[in-house]
N, CA, C and O of each residue as an XYZ file, in Angstrom:
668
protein
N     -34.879    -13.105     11.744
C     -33.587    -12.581     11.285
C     -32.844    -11.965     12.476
O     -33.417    -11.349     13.374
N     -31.347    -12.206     12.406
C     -30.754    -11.709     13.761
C     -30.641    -10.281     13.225
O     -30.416     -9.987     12.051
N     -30.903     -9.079     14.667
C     -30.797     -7.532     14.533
C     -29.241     -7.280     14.035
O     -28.184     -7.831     14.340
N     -29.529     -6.343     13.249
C     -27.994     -5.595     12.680
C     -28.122     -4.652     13.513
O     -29.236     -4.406     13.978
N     -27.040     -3.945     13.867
C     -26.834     -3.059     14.591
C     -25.260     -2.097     14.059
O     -24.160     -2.647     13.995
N     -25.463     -0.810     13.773
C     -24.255     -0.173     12.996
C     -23.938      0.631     14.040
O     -24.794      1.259     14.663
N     -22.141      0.682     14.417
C     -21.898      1.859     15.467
C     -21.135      2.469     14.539
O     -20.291      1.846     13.895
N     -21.459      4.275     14.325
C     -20.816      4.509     13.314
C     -20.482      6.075     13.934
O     -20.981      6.561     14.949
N     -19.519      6.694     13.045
C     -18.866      7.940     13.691
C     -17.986      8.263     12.396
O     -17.758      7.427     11.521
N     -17.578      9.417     12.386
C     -16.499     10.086     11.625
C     -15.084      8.866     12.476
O     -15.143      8.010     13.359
N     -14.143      9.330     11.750
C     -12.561      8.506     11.612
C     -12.491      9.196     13.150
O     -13.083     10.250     13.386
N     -11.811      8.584     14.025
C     -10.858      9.018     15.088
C     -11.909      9.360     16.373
O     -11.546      9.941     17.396
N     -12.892      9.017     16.186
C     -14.100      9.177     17.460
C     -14.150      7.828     18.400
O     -14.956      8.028     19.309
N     -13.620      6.656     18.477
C     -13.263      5.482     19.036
C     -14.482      4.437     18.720
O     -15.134      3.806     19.552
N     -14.615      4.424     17.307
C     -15.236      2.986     17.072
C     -15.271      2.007     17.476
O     -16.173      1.498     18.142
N     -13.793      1.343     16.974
C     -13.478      0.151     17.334
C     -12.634     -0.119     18.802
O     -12.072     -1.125     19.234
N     -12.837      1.445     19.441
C     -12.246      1.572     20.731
C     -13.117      1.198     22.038
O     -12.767      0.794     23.146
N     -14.446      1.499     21.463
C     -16.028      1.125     21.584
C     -16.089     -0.395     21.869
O     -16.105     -0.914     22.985
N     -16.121     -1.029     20.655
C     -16.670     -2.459     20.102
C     -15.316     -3.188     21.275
O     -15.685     -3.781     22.288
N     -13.769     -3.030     20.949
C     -13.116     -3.770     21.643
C     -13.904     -3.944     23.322
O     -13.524     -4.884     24.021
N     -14.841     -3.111     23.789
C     -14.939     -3.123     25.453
C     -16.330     -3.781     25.054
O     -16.580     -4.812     25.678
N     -17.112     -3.445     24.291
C     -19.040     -3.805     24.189
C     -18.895     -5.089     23.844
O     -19.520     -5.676     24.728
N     -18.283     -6.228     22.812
C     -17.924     -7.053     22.521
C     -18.271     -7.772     23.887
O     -19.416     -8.097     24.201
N     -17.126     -7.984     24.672
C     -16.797     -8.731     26.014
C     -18.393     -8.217     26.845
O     -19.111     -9.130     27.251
N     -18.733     -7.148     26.995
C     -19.862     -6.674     27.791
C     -21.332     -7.346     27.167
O     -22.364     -7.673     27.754
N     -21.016     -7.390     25.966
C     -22.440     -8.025     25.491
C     -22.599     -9.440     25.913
O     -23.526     -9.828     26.624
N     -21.472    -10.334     25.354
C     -21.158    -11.859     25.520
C     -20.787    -12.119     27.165
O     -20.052    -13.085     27.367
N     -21.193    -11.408     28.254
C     -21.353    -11.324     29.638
C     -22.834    -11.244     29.719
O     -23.213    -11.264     30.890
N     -23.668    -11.171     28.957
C     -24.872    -10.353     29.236
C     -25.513    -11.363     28.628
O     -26.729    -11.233     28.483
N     -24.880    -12.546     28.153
C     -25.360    -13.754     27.097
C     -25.479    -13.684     26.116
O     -25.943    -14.656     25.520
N     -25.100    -12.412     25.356
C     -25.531    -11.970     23.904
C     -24.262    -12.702     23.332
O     -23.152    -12.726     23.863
N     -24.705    -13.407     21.922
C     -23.580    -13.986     21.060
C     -23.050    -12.919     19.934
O     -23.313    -13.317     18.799
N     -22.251    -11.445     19.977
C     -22.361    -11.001     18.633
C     -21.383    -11.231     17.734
O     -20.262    -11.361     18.225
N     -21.470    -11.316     16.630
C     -21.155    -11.231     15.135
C     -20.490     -9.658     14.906
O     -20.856     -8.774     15.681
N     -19.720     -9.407     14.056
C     -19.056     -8.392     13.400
C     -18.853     -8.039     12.375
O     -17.789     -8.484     11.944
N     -19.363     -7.429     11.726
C     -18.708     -6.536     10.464
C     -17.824     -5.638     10.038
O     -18.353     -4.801      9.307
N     -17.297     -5.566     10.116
C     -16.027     -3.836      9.904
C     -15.608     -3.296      8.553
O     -14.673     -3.695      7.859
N     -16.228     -2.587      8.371
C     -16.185     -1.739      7.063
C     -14.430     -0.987      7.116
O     -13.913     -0.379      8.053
N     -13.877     -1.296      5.833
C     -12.527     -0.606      6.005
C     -12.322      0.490      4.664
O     -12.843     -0.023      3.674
N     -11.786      1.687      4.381
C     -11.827      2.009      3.334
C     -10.269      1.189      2.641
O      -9.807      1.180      1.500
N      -9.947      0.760      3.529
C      -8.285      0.345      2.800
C      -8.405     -1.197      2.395
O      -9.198     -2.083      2.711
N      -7.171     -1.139      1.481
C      -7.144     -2.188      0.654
C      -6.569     -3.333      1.953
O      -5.810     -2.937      2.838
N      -6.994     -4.555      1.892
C      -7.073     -5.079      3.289
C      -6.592     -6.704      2.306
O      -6.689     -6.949      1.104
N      -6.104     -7.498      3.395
C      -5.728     -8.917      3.201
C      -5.641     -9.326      4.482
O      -5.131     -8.668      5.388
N      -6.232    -10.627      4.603
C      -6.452    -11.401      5.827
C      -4.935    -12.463      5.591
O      -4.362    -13.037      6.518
N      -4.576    -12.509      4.339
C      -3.761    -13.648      4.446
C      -2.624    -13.185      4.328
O      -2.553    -11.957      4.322
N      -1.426    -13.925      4.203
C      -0.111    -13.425      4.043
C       0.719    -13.644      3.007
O       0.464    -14.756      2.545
N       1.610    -13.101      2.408
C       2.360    -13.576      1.096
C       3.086    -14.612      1.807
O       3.193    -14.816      3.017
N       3.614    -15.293      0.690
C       4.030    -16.949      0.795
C       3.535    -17.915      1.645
O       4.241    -18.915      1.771
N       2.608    -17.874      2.194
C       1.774    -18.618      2.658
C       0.740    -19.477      1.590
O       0.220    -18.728      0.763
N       0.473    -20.479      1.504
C       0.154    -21.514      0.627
C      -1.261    -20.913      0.285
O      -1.354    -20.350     -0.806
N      -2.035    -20.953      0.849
C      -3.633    -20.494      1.195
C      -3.466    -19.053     -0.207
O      -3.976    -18.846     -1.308
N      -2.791    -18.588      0.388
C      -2.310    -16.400     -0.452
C      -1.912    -17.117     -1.774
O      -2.498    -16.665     -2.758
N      -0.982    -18.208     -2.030
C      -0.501    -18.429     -3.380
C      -1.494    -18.926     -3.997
O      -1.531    -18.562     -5.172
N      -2.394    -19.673     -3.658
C      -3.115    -20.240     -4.684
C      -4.601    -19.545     -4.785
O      -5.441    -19.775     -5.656
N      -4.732    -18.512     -3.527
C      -5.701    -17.851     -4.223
C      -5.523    -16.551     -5.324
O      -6.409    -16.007     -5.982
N      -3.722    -16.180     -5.278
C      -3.391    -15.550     -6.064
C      -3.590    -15.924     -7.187
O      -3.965    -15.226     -8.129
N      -3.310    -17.284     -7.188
C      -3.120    -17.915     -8.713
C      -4.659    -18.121     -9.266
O      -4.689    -18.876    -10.237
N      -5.998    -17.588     -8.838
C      -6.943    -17.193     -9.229
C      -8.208    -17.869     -8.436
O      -9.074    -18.061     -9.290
N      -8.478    -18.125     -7.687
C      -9.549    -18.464     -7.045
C     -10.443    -17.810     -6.951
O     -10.163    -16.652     -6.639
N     -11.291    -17.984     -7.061
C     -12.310    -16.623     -6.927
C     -13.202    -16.341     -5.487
O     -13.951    -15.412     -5.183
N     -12.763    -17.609     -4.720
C     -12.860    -18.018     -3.206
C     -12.138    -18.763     -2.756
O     -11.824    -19.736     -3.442
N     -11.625    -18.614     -1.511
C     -10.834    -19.383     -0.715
C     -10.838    -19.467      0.959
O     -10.566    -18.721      1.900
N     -11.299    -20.790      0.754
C     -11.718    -21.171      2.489
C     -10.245    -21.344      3.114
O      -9.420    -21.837      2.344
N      -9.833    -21.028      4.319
C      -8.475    -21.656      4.703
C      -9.384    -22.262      6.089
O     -10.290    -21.534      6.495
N      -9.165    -23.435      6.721
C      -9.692    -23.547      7.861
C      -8.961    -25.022      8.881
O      -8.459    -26.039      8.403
N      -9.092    -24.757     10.029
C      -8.142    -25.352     10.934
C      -9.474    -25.501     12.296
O     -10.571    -24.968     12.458
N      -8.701    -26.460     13.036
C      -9.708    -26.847     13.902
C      -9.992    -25.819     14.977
O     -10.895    -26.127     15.755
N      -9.292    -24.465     15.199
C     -10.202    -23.310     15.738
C     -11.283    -22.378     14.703
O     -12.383    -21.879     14.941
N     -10.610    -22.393     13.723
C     -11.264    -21.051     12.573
C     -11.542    -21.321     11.402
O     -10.936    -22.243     10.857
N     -12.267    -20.787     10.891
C     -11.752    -20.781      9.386
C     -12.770    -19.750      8.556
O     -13.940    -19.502      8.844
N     -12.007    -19.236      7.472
C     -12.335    -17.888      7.010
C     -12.360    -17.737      5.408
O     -11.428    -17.972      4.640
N     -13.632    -17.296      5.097
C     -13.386    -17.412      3.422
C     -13.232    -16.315      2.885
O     -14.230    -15.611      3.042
N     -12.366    -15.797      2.268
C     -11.718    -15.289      1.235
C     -12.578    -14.922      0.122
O     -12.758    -15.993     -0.457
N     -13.418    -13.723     -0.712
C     -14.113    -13.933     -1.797
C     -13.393    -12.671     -2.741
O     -13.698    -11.572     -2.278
N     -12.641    -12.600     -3.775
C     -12.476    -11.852     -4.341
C     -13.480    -10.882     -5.381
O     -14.316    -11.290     -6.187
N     -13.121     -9.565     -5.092
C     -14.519     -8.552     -5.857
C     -13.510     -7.994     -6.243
O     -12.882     -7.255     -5.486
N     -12.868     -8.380     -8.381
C     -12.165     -7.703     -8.816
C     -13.174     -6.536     -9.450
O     -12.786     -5.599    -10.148
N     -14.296     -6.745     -9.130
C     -14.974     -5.380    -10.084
C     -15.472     -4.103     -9.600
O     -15.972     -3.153    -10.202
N     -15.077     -4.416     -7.686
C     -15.033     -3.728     -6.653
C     -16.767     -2.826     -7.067
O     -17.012     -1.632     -7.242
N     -17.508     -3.837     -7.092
C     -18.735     -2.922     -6.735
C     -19.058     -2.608     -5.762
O     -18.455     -2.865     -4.720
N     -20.080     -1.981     -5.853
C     -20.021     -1.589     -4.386
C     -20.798     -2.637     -2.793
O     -21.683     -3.490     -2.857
N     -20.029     -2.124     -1.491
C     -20.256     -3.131     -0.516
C     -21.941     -3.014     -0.562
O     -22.782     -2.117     -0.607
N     -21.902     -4.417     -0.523
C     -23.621     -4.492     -0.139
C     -23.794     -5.407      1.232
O     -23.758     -6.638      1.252
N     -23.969     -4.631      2.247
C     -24.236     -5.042      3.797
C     -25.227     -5.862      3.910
O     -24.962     -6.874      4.558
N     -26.565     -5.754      3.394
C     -27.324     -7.238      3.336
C     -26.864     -8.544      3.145
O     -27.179     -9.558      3.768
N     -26.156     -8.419      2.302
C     -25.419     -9.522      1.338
C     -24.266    -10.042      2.623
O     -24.307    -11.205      3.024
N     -23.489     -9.265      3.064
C     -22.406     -9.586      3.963
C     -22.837    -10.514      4.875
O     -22.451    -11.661      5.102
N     -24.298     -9.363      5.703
C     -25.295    -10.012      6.616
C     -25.249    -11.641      5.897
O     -24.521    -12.603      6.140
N     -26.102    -11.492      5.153
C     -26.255    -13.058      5.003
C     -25.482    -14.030      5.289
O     -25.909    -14.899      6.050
N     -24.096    -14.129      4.725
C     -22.818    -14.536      4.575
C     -22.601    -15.536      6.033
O     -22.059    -16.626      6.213
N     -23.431    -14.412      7.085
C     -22.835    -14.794      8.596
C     -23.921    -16.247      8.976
O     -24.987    -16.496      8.413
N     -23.526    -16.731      9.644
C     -23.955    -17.978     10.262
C     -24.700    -17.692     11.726
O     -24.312    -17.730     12.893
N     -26.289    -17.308     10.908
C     -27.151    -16.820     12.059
C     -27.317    -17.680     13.012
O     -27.684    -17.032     13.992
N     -27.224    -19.241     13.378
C     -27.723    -20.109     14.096
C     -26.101    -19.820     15.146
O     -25.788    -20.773     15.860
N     -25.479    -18.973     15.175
C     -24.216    -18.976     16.134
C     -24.723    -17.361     16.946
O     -24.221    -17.092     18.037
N     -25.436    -16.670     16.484
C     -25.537    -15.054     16.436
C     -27.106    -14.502     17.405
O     -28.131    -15.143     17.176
N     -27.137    -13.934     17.905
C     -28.178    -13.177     18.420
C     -28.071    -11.451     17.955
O     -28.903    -10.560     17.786
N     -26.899    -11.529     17.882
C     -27.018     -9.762     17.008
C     -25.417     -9.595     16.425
O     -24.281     -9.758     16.869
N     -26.191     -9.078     14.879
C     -24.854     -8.503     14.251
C     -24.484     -6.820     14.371
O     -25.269     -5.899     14.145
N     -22.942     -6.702     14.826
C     -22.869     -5.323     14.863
C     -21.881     -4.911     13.647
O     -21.150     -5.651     12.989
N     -22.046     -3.705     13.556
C     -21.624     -3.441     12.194
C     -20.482     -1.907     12.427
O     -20.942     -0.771     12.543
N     -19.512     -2.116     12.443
C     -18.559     -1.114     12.714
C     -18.610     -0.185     11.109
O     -18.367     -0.685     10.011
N     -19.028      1.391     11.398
C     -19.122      1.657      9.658
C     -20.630      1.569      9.521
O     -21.587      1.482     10.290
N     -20.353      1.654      7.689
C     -21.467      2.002      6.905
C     -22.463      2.934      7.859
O     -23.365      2.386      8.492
N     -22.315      3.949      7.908
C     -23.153      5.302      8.568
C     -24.198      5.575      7.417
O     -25.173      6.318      7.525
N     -23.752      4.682      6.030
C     -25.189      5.349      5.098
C     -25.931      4.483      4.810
O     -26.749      4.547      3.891
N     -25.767      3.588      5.514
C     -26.499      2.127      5.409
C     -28.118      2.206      6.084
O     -28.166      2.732      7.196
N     -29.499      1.699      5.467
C     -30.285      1.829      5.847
C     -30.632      0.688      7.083
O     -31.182     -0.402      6.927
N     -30.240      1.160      8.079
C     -29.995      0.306      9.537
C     -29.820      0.437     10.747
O     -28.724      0.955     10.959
N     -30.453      0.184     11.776
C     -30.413      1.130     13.081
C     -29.034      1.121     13.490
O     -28.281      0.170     13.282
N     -28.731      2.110     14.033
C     -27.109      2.254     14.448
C     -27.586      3.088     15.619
O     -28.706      3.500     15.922
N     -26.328      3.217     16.215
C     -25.806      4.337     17.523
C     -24.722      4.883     16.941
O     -23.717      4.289     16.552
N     -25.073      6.590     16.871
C     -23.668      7.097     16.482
C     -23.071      7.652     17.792
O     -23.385      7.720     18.981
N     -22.018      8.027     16.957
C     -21.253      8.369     18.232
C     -20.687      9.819     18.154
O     -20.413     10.196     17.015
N     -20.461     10.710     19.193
C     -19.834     12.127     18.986
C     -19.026     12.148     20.290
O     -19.407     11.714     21.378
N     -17.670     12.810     19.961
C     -16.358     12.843     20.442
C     -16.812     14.354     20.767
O     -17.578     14.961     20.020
N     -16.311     14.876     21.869
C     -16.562     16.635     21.679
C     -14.877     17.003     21.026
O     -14.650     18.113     20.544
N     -13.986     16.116     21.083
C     -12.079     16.489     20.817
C     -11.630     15.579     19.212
O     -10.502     15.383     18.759
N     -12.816     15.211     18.709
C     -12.721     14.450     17.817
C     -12.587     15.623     15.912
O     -12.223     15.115     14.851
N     -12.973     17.028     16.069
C     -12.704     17.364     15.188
C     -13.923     18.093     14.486
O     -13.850     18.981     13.636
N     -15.331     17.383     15.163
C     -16.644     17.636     14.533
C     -17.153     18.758     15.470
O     -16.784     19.185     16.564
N     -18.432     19.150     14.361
C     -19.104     20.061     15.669
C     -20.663     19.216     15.484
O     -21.164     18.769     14.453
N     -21.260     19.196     17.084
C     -22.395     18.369     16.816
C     -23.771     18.882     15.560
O     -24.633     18.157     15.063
N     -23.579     20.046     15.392
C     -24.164     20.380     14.086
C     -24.242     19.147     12.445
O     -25.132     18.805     11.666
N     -22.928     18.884     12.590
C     -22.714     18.045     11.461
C     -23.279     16.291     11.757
O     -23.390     15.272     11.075
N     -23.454     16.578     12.763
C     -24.127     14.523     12.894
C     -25.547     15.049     12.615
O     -26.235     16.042     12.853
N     -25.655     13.357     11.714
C     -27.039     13.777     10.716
C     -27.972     12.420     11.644
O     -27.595     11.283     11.930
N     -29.276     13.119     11.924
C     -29.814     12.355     12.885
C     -31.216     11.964     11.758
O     -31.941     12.862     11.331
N     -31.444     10.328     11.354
C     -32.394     10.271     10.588
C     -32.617      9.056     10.913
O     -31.803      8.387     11.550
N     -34.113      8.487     10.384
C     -35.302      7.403     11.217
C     -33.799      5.921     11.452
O     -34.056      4.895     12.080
N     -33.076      6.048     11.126
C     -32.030      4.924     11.671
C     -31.539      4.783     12.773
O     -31.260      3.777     13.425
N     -31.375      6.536     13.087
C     -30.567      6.122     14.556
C     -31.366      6.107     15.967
O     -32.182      6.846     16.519
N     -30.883      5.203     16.189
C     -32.108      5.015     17.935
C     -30.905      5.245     19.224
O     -31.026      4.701     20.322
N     -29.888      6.039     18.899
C     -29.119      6.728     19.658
C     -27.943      7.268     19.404
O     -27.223      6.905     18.475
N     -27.629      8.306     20.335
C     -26.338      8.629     20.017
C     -25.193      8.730     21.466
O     -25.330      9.315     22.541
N     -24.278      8.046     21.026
C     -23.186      7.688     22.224
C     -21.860      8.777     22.287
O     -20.856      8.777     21.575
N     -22.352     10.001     23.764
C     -21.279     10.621     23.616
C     -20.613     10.880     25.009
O     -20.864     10.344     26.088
N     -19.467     12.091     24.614
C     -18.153     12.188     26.100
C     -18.974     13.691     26.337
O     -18.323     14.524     26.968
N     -20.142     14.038     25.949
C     -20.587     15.346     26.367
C     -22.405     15.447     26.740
O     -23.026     14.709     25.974
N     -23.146     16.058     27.551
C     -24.133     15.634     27.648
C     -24.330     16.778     26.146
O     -23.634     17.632     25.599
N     -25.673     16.184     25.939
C     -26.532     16.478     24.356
C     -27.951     16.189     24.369
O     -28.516     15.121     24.605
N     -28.660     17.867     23.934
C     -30.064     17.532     23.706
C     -30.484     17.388     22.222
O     -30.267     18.090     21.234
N     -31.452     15.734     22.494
C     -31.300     15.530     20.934
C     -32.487     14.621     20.911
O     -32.557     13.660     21.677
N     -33.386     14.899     20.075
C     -34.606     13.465     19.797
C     -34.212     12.074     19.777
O     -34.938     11.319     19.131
N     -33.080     11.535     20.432
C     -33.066     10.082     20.493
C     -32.364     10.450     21.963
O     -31.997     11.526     22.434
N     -32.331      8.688     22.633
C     -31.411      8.711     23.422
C     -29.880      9.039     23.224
O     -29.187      8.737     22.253
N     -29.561      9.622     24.191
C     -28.130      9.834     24.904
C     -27.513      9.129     26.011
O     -27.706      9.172     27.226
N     -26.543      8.320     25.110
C     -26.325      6.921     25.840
C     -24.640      7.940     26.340
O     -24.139      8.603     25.431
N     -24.078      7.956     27.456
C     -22.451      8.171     27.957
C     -21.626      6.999     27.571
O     -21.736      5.851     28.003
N     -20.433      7.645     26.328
C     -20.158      7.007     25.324
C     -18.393      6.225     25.987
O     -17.550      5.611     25.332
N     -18.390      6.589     27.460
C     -17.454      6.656     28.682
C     -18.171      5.212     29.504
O     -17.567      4.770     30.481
N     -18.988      4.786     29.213
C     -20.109      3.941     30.124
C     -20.182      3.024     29.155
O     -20.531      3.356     28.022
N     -19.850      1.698     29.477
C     -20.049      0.556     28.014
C     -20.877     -0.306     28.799
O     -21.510     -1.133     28.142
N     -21.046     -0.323     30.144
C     -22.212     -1.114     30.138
C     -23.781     -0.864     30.365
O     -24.676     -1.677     30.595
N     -23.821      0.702     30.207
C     -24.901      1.590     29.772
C     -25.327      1.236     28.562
O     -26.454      0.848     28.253
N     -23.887      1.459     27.521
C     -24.410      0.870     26.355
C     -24.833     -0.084     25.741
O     -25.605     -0.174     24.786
N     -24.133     -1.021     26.507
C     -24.745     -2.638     26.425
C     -25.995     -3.054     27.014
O     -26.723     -3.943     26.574
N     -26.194     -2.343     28.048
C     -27.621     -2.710     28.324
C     -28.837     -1.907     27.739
O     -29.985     -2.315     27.918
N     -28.549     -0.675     26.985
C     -29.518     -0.424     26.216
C     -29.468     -1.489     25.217
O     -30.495     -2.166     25.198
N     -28.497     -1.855     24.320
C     -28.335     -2.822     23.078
C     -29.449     -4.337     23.710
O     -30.360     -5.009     23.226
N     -28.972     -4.311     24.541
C     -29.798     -5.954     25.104
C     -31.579     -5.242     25.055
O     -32.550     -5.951     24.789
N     -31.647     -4.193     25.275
C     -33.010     -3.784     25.943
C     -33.632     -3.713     24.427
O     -34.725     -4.227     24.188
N     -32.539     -2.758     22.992
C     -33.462     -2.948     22.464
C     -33.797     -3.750     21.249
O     -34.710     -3.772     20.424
N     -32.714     -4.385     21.471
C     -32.572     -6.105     20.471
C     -33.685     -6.875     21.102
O     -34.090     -7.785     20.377
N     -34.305     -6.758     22.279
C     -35.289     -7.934     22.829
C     -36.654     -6.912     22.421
O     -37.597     -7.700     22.483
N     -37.109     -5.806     22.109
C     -38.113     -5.374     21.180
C     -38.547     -5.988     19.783
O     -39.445     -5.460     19.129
């Protein structure tokens, strides 16, 4: 099974400010990764009046749109249960993937790296450190029972990720 991997943080600590630089640093390093991004907002990939949006309006309960770069399926959850990240996992097309990272789900049972901002709002008191996390990525040094990866350093972080995806 390809490693999941969750980078997770309170709102406004640079998640996806993170992933935009580790992304490119991993796939330099030969790593192929995959993505997840957990959003709390109501989200659409497609666009109104666009053919693909009308007819999955008009009730599809899936909808592939796909073209000779991409293509992306669409699954509607009108009963909005709740996200199940295994399930997502699956979804992905492991024979393209060496590791999935997972932006989010901080309550997900799954190794992650969190992250702490010292200007972000928190005090390090409140990050909850439990058998998931195998680090934490920050802008301040910190003594703490996991590694302390410098959250300023992305190819620190990437080369721990390579070091401990090959465990």
């Amino acid at each position: 099974m390809t490693p999941v991997l969750a980078i997770s943080a309170w709102s406004g600590t640079g998640k996806t400010t993170l992933l935009k630089k580790l992304i490119p640093a991993l796939c330099d390093r030969g790593i192929r990764p995959g993505l997840i991004k957990h959003t709390h907002h109501n989200m659409d990939v497609d666009k109104p009046g666009k053919d693909s949006y009308e007819l999955r309006k008009a009730g599809a309960a899936q909808t592939m749109v796909a073209s000779s770069q991409r293509w992306a399926l669409m699954t509607e959850t009108p009963d909005e249960a709740p996200l199940d990240l295994a399930y997502l996992v699956s979804r992905m097309d492991h024979s393209l993937l060496d590791l999935v990272l997972v932006e989010g789900f901080k309550h997900e049972a799954v190794p992650k790296i969190l992250l702490f901002r010292r200007d972000a709002g928190h005090d390090i008191a409140e990050l909850t450190l439990d058998e998931h996390v195998i680090a934490v990525a920050s802008d301040i040094g910190l003594d703490l029972p996991v590694p302390v990866l410098d959250l300023n350093d992305v190819d620190g972080i990437a080369e721990f990720i390579v070091m401990w995806s090959a465990v």
